[in-house]
ROMAR-171515 format. One record per atom (N, C-alpha, C, O, CB): x, y negated, z; residue number from 1; residue in three letters. Coordinates in pm, 1 decimal. Atoms other than C-alpha are relative to their C-alpha. Last residue first. Glycine has a CB too. Example, Ala and Ser with C-alpha at 12.3 -4.5 7.8 and 13.67 -1.06 7.14 Angstrom:
     east    north       up num residu
    -82.0    119.0     -6.0   2    SER
   1367.0    106.0    714.0   2    SER
    -77.0   -109.0     73.0   2    SER
    -26.1   -219.8     89.9   2    SER
     41.4    -46.2   -141.5   2    SER
     89.0    119.0      0.0   1    ALA
   1230.0    450.0    780.0   1    ALA
     90.0   -120.0      0.0   1    ALA
    193.6   -118.1     66.5   1    ALA
    -99.2     -2.7    124.6   1    ALA
# end
This chain:
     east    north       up num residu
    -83.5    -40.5     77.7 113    UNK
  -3322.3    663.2    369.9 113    UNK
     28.1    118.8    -22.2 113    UNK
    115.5    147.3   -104.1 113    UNK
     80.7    -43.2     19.0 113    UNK
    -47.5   -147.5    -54.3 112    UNK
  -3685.6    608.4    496.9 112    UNK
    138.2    -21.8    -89.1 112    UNK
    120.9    -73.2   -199.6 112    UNK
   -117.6    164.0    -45.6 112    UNK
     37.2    -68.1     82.7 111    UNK
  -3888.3    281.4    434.2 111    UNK
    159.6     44.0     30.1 111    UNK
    253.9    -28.1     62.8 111    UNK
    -74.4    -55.6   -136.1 111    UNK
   -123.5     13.6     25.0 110    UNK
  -4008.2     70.1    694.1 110    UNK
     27.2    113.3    -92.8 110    UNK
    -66.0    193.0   -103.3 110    UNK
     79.3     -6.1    119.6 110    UNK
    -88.9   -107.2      0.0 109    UNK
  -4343.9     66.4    797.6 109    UNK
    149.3    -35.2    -69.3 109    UNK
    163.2   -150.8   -109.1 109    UNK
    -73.5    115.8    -73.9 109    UNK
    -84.3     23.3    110.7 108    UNK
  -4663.2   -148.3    936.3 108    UNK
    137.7     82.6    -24.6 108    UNK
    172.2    138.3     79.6 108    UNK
     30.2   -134.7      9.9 108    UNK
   -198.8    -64.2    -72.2 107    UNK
  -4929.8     -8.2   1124.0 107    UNK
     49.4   -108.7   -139.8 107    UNK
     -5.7   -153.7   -240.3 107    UNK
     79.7    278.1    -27.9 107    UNK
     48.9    -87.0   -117.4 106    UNK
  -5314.2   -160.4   1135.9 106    UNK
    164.8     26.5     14.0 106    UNK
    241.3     -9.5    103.5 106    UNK
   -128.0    151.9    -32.1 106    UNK
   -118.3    -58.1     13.3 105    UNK
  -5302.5   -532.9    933.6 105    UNK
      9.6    132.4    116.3 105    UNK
     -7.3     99.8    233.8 105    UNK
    111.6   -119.4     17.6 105    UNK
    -92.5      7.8    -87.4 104    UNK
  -5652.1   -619.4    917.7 104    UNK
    110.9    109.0    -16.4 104    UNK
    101.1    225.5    -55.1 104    UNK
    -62.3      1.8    122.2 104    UNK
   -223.2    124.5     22.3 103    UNK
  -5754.6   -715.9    582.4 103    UNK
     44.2     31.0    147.3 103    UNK
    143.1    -37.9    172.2 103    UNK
      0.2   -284.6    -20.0 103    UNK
    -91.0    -27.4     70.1 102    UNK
  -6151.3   -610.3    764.5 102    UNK
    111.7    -71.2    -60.2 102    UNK
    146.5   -185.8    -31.7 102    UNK
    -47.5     40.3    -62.9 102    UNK
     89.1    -25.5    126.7 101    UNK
  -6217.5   -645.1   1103.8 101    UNK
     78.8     16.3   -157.7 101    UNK
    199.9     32.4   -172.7 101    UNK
   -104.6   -134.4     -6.9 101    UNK
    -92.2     37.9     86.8 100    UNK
  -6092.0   -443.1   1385.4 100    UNK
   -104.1    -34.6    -90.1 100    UNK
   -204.4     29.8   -120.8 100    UNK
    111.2     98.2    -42.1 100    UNK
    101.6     -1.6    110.3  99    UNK
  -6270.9   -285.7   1689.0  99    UNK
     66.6   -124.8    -93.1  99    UNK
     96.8   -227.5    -32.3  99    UNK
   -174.9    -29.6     60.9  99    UNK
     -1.9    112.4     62.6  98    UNK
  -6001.6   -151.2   1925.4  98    UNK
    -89.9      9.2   -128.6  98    UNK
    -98.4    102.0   -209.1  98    UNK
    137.2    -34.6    -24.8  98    UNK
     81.7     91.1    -10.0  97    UNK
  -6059.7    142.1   2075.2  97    UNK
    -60.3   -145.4     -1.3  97    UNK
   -158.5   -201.7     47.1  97    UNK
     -4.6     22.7     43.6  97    UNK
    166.8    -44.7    -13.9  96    UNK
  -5735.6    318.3   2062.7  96    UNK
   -122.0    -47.4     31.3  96    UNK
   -109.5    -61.3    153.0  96    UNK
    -16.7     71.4     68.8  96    UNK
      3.8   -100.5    -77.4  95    UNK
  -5472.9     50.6   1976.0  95    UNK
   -155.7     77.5    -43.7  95    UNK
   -252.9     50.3   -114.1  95    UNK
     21.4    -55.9    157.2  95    UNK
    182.5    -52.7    -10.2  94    UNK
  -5397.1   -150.1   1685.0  94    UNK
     24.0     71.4    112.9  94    UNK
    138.9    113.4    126.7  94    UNK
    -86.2    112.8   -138.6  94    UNK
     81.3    136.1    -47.8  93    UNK
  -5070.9   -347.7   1585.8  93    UNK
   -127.2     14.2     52.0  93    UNK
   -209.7    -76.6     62.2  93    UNK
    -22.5    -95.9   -108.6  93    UNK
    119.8    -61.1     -1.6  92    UNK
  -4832.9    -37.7   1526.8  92    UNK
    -99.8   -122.5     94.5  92    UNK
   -102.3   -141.7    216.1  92    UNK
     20.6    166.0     70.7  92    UNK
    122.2     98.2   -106.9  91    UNK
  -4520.2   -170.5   1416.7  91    UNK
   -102.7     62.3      1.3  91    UNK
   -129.2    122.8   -102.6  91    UNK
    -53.5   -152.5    -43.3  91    UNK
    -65.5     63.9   -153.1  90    UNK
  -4207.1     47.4   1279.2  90    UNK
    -85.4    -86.7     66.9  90    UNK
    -43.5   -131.1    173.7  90    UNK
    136.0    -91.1    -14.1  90    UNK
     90.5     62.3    -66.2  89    UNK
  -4330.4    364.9   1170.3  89    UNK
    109.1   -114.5     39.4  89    UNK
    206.5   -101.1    113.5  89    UNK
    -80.6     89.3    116.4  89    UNK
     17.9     58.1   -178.1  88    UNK
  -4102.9    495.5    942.8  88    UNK
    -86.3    -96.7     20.6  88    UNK
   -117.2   -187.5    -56.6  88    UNK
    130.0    -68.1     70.9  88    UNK
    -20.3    129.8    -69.0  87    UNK
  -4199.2    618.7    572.5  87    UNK
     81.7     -9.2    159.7  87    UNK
     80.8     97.3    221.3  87    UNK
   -149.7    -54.7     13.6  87    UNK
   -104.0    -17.3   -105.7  86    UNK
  -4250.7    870.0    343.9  86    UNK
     26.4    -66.2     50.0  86    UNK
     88.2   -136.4    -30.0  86    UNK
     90.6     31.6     -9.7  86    UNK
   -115.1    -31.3     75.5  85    UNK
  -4573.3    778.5    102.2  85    UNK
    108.9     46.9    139.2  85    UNK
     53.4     48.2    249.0  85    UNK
     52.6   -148.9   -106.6  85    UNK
     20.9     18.6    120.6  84    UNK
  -4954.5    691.4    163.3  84    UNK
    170.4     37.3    -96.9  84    UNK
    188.9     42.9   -218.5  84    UNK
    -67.3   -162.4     -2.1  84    UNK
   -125.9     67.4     82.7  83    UNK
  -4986.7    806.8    488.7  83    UNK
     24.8     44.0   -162.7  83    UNK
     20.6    152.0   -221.6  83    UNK
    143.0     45.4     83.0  83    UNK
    -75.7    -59.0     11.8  82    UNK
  -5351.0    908.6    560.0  82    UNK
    141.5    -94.9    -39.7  82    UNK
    143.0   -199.4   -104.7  82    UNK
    -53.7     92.5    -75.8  82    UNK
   -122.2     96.0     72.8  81    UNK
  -5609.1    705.3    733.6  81    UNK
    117.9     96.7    -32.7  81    UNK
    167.7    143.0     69.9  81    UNK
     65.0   -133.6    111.2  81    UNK
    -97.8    -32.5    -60.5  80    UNK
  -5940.9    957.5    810.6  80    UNK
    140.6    -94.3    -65.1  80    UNK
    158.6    -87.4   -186.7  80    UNK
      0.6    156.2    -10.8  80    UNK
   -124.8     43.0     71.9  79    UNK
  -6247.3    739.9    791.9  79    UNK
    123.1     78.0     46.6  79    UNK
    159.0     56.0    162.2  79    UNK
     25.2   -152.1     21.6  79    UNK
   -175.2    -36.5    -49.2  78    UNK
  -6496.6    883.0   1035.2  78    UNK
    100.3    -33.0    -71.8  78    UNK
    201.2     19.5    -24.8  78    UNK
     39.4    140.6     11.8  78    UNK
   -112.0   -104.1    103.1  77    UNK
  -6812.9    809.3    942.8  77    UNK
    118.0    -59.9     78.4  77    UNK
    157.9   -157.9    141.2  77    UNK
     11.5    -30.5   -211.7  77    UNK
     -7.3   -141.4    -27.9  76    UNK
  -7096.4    586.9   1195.5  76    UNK
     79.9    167.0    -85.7  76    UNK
     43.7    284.1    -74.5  76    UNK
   -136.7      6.7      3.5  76    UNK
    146.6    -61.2     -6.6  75    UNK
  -7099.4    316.3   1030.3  75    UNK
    -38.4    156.7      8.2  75    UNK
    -77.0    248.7    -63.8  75    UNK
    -65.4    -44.3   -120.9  75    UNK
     60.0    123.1     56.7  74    UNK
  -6696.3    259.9   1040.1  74    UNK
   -186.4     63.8    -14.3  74    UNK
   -210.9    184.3    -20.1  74    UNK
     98.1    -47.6   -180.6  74    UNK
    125.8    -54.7    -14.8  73    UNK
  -6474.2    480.3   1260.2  73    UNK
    -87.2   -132.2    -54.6  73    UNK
    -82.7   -243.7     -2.5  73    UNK
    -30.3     55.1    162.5  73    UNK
    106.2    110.8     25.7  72    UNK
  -6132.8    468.3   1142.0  72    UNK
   -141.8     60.1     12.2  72    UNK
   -184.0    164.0    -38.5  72    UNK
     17.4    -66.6   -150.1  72    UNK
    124.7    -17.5     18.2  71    UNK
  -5936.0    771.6   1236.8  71    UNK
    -77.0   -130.6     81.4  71    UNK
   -106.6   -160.7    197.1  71    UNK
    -34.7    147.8     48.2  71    UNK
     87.5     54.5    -62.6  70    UNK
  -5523.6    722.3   1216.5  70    UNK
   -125.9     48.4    -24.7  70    UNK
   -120.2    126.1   -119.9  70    UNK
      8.5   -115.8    -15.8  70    UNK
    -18.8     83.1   -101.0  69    UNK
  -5236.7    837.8   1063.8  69    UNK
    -80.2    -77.5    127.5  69    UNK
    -33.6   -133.2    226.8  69    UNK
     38.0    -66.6    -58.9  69    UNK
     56.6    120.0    -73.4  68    UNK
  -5241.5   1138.0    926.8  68    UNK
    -21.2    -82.2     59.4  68    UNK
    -60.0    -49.9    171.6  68    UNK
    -27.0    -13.3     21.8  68    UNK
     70.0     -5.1   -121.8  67    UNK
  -5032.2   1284.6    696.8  67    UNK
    -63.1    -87.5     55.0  67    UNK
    -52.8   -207.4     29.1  67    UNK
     58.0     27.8     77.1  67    UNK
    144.6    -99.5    -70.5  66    UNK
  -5045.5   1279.0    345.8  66    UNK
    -16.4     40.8    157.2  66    UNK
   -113.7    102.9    200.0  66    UNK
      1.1    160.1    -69.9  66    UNK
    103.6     66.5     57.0  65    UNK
  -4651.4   1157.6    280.4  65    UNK
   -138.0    118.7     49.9  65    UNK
   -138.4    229.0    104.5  65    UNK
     35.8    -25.9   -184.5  65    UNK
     -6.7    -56.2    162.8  64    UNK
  -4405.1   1238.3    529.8  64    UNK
   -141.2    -56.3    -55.2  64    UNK
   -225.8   -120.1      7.5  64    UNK
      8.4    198.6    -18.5  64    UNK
    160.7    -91.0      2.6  63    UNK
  -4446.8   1033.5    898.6  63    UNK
     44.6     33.6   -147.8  63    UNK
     92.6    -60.3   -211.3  63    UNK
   -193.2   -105.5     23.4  63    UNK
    -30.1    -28.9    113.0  62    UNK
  -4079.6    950.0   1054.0  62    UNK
    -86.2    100.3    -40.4  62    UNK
    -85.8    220.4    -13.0  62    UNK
    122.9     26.0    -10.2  62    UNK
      0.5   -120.3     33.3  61    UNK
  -4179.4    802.0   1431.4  61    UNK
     11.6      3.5   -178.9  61    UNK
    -31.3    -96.3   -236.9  61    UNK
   -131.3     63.7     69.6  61    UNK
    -94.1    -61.7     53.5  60    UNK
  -4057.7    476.2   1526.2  60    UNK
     46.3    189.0    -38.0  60    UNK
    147.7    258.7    -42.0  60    UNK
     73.8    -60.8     77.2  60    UNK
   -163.8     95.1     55.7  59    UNK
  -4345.0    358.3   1684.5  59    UNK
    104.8     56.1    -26.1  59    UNK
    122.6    141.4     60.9  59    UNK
     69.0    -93.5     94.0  59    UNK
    -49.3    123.2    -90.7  58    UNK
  -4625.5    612.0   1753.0  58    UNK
    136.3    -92.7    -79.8  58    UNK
    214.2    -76.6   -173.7  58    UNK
     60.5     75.3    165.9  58    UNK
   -158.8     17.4    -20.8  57    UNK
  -4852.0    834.0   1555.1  57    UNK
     77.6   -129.0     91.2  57    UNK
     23.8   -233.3    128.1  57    UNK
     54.6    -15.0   -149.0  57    UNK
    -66.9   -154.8     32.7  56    UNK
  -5211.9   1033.1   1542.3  56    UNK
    192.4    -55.7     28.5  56    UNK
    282.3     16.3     72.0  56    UNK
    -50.8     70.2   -229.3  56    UNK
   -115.9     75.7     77.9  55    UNK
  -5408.0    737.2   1648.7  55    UNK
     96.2    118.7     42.0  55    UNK
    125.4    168.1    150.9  55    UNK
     49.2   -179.1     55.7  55    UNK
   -144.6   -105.2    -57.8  54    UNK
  -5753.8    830.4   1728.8  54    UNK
    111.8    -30.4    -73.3  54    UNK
    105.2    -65.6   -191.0  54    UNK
    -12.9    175.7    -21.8  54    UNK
     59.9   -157.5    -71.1  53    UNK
  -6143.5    672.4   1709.0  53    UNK
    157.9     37.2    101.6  53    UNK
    182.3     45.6    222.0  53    UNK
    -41.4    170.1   -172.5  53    UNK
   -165.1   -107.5    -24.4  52    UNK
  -5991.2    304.6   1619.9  52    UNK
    -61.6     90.3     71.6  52    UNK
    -90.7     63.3    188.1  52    UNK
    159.2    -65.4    100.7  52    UNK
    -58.4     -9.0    -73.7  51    UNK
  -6334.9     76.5   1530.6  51    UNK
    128.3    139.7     -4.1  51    UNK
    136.8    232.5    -84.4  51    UNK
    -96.4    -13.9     84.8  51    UNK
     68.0   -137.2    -98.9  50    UNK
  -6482.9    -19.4   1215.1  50    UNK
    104.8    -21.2    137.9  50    UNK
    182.6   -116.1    147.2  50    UNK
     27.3    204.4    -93.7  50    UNK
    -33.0     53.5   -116.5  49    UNK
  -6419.0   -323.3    952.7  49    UNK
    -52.6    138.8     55.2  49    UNK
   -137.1    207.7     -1.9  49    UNK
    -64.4   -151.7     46.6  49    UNK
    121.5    -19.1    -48.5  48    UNK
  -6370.6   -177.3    594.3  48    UNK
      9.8    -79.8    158.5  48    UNK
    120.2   -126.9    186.3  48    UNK
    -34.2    169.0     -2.8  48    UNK
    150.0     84.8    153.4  47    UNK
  -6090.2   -202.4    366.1  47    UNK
   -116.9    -47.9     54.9  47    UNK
   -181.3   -134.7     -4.2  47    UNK
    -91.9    130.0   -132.7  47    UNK
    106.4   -103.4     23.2  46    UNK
  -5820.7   -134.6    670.4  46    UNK
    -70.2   -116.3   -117.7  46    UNK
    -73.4   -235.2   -149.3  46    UNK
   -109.1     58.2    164.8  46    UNK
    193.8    107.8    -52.0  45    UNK
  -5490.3   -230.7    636.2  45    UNK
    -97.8     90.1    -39.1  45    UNK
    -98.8    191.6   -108.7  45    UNK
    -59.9   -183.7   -112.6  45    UNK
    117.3    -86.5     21.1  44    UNK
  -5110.2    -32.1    559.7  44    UNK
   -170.2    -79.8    126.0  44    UNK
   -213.4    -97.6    239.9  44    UNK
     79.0    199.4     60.2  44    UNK
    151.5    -29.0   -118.2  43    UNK
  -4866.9   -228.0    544.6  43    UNK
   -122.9     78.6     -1.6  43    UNK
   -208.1     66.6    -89.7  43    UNK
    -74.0   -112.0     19.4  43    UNK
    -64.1     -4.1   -104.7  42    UNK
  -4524.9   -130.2    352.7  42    UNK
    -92.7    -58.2    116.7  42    UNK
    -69.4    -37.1    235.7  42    UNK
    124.8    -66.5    -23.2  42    UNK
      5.4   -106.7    -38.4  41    UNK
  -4691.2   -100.4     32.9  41    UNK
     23.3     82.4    108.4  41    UNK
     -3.8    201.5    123.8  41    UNK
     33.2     24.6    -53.7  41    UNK
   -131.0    -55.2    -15.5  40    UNK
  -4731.1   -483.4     19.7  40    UNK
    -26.9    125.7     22.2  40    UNK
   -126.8    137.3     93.1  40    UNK
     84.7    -55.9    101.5  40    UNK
    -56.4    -87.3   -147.0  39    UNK
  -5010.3   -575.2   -156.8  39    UNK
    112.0     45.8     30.0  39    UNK
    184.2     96.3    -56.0  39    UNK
    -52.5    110.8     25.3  39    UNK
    -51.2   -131.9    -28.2  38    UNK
  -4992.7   -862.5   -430.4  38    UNK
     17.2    101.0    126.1  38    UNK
    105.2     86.4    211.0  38    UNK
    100.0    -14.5    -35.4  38    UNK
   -172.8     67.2     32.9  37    UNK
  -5172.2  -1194.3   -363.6  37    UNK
     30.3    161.0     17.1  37    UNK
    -17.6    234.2    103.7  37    UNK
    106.1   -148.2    146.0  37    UNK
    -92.8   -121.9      2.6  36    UNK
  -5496.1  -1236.6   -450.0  36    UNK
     68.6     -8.3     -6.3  36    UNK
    124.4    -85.1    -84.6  36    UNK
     10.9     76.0    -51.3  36    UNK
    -77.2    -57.4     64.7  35    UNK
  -5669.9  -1642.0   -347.5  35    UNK
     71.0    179.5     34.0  35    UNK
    105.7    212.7    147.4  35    UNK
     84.5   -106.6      1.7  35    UNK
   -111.1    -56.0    -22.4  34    UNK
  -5951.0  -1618.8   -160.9  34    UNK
     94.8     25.8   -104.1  34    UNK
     87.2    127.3   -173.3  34    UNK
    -25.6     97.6     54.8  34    UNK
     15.7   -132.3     -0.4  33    UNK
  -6205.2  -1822.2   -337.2  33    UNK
    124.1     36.2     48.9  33    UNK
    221.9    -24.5      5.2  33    UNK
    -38.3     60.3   -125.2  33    UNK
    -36.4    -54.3   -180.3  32    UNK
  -6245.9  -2176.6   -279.1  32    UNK
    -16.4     97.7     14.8  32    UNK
   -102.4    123.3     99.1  32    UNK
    -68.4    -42.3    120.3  32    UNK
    -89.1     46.3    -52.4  31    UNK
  -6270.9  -2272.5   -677.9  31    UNK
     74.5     -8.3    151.0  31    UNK
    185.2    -53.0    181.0  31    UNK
    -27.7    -77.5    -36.2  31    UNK
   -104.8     -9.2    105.8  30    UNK
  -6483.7  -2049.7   -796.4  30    UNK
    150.5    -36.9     74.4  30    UNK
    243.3     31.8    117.0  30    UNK
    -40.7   -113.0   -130.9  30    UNK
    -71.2   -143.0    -88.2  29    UNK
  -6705.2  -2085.4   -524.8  29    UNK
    135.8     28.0    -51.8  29    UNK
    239.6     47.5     11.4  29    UNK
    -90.6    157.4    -23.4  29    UNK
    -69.8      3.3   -123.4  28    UNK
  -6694.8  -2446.4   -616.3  28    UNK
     53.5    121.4     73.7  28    UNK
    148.6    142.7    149.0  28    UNK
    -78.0    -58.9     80.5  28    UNK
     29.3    -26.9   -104.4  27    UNK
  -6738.9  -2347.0   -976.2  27    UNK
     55.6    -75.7     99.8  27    UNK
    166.4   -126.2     82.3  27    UNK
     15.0    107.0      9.6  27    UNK
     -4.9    -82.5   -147.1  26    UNK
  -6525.2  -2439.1  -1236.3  26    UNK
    -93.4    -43.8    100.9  26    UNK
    -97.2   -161.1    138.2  26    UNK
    139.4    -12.3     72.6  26    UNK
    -21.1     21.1   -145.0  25    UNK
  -6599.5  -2623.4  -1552.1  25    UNK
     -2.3    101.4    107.6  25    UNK
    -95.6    181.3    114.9  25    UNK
    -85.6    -81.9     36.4  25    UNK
     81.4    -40.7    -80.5  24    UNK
  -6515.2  -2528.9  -1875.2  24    UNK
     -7.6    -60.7    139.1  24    UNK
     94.5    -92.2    200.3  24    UNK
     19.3    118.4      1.1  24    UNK
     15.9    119.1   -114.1  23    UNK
  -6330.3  -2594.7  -2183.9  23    UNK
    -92.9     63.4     46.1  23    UNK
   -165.8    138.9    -18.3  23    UNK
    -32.8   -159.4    -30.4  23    UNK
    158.5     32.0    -81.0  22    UNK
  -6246.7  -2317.4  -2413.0  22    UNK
     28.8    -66.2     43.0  22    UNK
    150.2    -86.3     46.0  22    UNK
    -82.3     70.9     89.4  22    UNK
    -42.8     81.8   -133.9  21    UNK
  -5922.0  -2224.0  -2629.8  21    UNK
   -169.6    -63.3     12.3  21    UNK
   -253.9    -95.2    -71.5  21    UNK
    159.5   -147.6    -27.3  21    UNK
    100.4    119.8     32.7  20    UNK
  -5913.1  -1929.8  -2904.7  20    UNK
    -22.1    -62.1     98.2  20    UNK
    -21.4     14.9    194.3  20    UNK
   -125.5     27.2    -50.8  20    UNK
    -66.1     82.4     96.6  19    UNK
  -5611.1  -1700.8  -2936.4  19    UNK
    -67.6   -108.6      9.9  19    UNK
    -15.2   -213.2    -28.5  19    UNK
      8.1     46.1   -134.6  19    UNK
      3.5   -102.8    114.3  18    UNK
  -5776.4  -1364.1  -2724.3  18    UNK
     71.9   -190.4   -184.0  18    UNK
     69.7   -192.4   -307.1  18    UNK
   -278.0    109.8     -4.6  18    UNK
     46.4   -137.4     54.3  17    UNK
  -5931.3  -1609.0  -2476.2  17    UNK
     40.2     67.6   -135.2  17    UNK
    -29.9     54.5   -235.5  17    UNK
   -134.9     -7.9     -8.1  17    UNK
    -27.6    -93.4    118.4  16    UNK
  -5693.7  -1880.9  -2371.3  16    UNK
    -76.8    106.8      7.7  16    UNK
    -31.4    193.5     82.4  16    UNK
    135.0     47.0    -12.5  16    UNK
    -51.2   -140.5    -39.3  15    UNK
  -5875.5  -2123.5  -2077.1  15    UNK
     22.1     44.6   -140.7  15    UNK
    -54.6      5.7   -228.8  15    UNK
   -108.3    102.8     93.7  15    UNK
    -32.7    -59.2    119.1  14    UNK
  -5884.8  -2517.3  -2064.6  14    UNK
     45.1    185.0    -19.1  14    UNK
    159.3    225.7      2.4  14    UNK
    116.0    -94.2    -37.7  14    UNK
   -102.0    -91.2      0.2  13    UNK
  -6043.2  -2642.8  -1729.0  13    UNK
     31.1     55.2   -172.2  13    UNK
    -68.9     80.8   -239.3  13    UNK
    -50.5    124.4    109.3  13    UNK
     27.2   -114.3     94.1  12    UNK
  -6283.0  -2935.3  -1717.4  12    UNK
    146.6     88.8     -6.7  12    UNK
    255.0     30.4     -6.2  12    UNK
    -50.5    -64.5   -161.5  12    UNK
   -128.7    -55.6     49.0  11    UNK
  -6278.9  -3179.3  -1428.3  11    UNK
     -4.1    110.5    -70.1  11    UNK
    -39.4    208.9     -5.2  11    UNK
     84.1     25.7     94.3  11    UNK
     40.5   -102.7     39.6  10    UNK
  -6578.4  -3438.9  -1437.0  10    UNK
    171.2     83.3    -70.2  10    UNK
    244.9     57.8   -165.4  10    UNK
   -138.3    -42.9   -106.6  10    UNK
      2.5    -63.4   -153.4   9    UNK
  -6511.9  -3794.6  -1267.3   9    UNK
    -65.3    174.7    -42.8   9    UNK
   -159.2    211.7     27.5   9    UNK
   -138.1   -117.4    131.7   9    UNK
    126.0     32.0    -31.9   8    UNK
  -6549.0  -3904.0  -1662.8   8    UNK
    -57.8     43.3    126.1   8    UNK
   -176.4     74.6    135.3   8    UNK
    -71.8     40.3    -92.7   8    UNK
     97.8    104.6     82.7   7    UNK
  -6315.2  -3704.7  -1766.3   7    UNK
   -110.5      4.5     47.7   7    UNK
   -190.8     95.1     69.7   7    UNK
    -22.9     18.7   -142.7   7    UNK
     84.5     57.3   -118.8   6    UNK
  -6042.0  -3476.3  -1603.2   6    UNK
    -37.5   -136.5    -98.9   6    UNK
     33.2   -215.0   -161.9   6    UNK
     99.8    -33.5    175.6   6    UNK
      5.1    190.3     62.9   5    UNK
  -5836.9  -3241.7  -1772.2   5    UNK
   -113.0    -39.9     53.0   5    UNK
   -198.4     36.4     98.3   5    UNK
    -15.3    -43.5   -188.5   5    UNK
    112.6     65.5   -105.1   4    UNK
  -5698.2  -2890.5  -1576.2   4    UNK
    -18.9   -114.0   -106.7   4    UNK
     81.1   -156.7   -164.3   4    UNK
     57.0    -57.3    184.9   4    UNK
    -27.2     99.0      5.7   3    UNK
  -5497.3  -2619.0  -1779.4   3    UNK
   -121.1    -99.4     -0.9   3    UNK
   -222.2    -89.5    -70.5   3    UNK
     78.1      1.8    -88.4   3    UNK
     89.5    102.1    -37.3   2    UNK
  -5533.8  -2271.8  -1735.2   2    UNK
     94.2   -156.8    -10.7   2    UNK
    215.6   -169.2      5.9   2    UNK
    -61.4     41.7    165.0   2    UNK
    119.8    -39.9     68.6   1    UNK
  -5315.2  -2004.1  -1893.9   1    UNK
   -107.9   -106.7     13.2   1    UNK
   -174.6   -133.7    -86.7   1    UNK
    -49.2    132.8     53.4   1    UNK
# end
């Protein structure tokens, strides 16, 4: 979709909108931005930074969907972490009272036959 050309120590980008082609320059933010890379469904992270209130499960336990896994405590609320599908526990990278920031990886899971 993009395509880089470079003139005149000035690098212009070529973008497709809808059939019709632009030149542009990029940003620096632009350009040193966290690349997105697909989530895996099989970790489960926090959005927010807070601390670990209570941790409802252990390693190699078999959690159904909607239960609970944890209570994130972020400005003063309680975040309750539910499981998001049927799973096994197989890493649990957090303890109780651990203060976590956010993208951190909390359990990770394996998936149920």
């Amino acid at each position: 979709m993009a395509k880089k050309l470079k003139k005149e120590n000035t690098e212009f980008t070529d973008f497709a909108v809808t059939a019709r082609k632009y030149k542009t320059l990029l940003t620096k933010k632009y350009e040193n931005r966290k690349v997105w890379t697909n989530p895996s469904p099989y970790l489960i992270q926090s959005y927010i930074p807070g601390t670990i209130i209570e941790l409802f499960v252990k390693e190699g336990d078999i959690v159904k969907e909607g239960e609970q896994l944890l209570i994130l405590e972020a400005m003063k609320m309680q975040n309750r972490v539910q499981m998001p599908f049927t799973a096994k526990i197989k890493k649990i990278n957090i303890q109780v009272g651990d203060r976590i920031p956010k993208d951190t990886t909390l359990i990770e899971l394996d998936p149920v036959e």
